[in-house]
C-alpha positions in Angstrom: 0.0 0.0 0.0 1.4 3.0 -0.6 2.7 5.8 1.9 2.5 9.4 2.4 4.8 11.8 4.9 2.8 14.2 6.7 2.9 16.3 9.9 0.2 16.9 11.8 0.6 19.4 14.1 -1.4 19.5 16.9 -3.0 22.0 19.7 -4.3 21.5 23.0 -5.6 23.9 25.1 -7.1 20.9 27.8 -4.3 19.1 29.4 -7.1 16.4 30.4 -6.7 15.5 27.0 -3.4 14.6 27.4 -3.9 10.7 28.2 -6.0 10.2 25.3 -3.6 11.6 23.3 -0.7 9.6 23.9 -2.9 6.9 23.3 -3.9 7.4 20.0 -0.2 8.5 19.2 0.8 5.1 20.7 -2.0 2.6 18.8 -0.5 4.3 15.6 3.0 4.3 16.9 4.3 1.9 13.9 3.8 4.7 11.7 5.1 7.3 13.5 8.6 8.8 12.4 8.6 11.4 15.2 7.6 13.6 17.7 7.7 16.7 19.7 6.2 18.1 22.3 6.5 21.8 23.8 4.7 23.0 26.5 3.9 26.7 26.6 3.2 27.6 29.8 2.7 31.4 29.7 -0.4 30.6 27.5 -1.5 27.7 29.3 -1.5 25.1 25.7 1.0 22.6 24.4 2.0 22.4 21.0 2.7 18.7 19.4 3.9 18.0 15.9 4.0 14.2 14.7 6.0 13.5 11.8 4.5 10.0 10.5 4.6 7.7 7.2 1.9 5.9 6.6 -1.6 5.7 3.8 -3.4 8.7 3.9 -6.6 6.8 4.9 -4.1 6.3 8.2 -3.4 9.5 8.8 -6.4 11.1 8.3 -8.4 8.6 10.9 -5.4 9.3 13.7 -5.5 13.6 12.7 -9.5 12.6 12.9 -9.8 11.0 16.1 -7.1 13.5 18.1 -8.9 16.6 16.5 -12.3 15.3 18.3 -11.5 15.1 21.7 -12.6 18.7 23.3 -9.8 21.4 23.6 -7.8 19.3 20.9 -7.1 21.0 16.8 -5.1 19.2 14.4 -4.2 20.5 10.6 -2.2 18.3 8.8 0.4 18.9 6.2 1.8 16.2 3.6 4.7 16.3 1.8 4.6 15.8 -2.0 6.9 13.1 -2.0 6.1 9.8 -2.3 
């Protein structure tokens, strides 16, 4: 099946969110090329970015599913490579 890179940058402004998070990051961890996390305390939200490889149907369910849990957005970028 064929790939696509992508980041999906991600926003959360409710740190209860956190745990679900991680666990959608980790259920999809195969794909996953990388992360990063910053906290950014002076506005109270972290920022995440997930660098990850994997079919678009993939990476649009795992964007999907983190972008619905409340206090959570999520854009996602891909790369025109292959």
């Amino acid at each position: 099946m064929e790939t696509r890179v992508a980041i999906i940058g991600i926003i959360v402004e409710n740190v209860d969110a956190a745990e679900e998070i991680n666990e959608h990051l980790h259920n999809y961890g195969a794909y996953i090329i990388g992360r990063m996390g910053i906290p950014y305390r002076e506005k109270g939200i972290s920022i995440i970015s997930v660098a990850i490889d994997a079919p678009q149907d993939v990476i649009n369910t795992l964007a999907g599913k983190i972008g619905r849990l409340p206090g959570v957005s999520t854009k996602t970028v891909y790369s025109t490579t292959k």
